[in-house]
C-alpha positions in Angstrom: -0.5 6.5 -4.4 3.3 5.8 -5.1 5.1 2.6 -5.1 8.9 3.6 -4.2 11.7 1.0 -5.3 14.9 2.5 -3.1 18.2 0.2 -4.0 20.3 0.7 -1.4 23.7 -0.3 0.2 22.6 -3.2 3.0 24.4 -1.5 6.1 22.0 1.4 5.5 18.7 -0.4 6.0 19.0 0.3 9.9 18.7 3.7 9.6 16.5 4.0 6.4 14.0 1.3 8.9 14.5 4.2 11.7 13.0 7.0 9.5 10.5 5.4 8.1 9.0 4.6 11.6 9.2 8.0 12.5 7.6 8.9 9.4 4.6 6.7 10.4 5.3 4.4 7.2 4.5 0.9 7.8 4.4 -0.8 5.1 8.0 -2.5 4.0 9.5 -4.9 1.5 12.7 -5.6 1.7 14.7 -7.9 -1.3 18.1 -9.1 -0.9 19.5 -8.6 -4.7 22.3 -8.4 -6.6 23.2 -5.6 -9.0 25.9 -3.8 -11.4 25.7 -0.6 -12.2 28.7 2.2 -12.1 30.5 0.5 -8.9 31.0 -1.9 -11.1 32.1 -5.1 -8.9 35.3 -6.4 -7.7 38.2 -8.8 -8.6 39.8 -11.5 -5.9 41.8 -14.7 -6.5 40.7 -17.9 -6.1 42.5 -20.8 -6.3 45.7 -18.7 -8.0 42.6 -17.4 -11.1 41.6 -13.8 -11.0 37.9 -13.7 -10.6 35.4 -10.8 -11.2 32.6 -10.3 -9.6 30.3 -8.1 -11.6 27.7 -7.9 -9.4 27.4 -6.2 -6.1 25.1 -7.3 -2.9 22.1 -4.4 -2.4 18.5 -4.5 -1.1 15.6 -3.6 -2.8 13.3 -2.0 -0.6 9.5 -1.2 -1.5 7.1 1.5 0.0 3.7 1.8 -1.1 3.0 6.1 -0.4 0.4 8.3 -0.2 0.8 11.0 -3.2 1.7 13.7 -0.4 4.3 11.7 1.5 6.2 10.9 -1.6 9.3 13.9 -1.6 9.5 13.8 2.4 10.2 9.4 2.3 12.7 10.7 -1.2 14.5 13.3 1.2 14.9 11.1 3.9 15.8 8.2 2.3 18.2 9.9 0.5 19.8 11.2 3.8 20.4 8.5 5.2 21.5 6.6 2.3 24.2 8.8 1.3 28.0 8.2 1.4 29.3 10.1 -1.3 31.0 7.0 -3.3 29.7 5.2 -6.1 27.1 2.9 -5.2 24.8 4.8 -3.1 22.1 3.4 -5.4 19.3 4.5 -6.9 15.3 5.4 -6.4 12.4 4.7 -8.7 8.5 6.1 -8.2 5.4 4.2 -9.8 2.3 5.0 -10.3 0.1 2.6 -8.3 -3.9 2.5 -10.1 -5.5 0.7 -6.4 -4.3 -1.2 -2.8 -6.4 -3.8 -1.7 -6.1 -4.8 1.6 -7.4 -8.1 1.9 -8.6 -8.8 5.6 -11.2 -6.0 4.8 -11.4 -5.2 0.9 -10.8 -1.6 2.1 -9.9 0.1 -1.2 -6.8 2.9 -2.5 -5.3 5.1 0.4 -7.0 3.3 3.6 -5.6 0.5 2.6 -2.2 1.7 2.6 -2.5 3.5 5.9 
């Protein structure tokens, strides 16, 4: 199993949610976060004072994967994500040891599926 971390721009999660359900993946965590990475922010005045924002308004999303669905959800997330300008965000894949699911202590890949 694969934990994947997607950071994505918010307006994408509609479609990214679309795939996924056609891909049979049910599980989903979504985080609203804040981050700063190459896009770098943006500077507005408030009160007559230049103000920087360094960090930009994302959302984390988590999927727990079996080992064979891993490049297919990368691909597709990828997709759908794109825009071409800085920002697009980023993806991380983990190693996950077990899943417990808790209603019936079913262990590893059943209890992601």
């Amino acid at each position: 199993m694969k934990k994947i971390e997607a950071f994505i721009r918010p307006e994408k999660l509609g479609d990214i949610k679309e795939i996924l359900n056609q891909l049979n993946i049910n599980g989903l965590s979504i985080s609203q976060i804040m981050g700063a990475g190459n896009q770098k922010g943006w500077k507005e005045f408030v009160r007559g004072a230049e103000v920087e924002y360094n960090f930009l308004p994302k959302l984390k999303l988590e999927i727990v994967v079996l080992d064979n669905q891993v490049e297919t959800v990368i691909d597709k997330i990828c997709e759908k994500a794109y825009t071409g300008d800085v920002g697009d965000g980023k993806i991380f894949v983990s190693d996950i040891i077990d899943a417990v699911r808790i209603r019936t202590r079913e262990r590893g890949d059943t209890a992601v599926l």
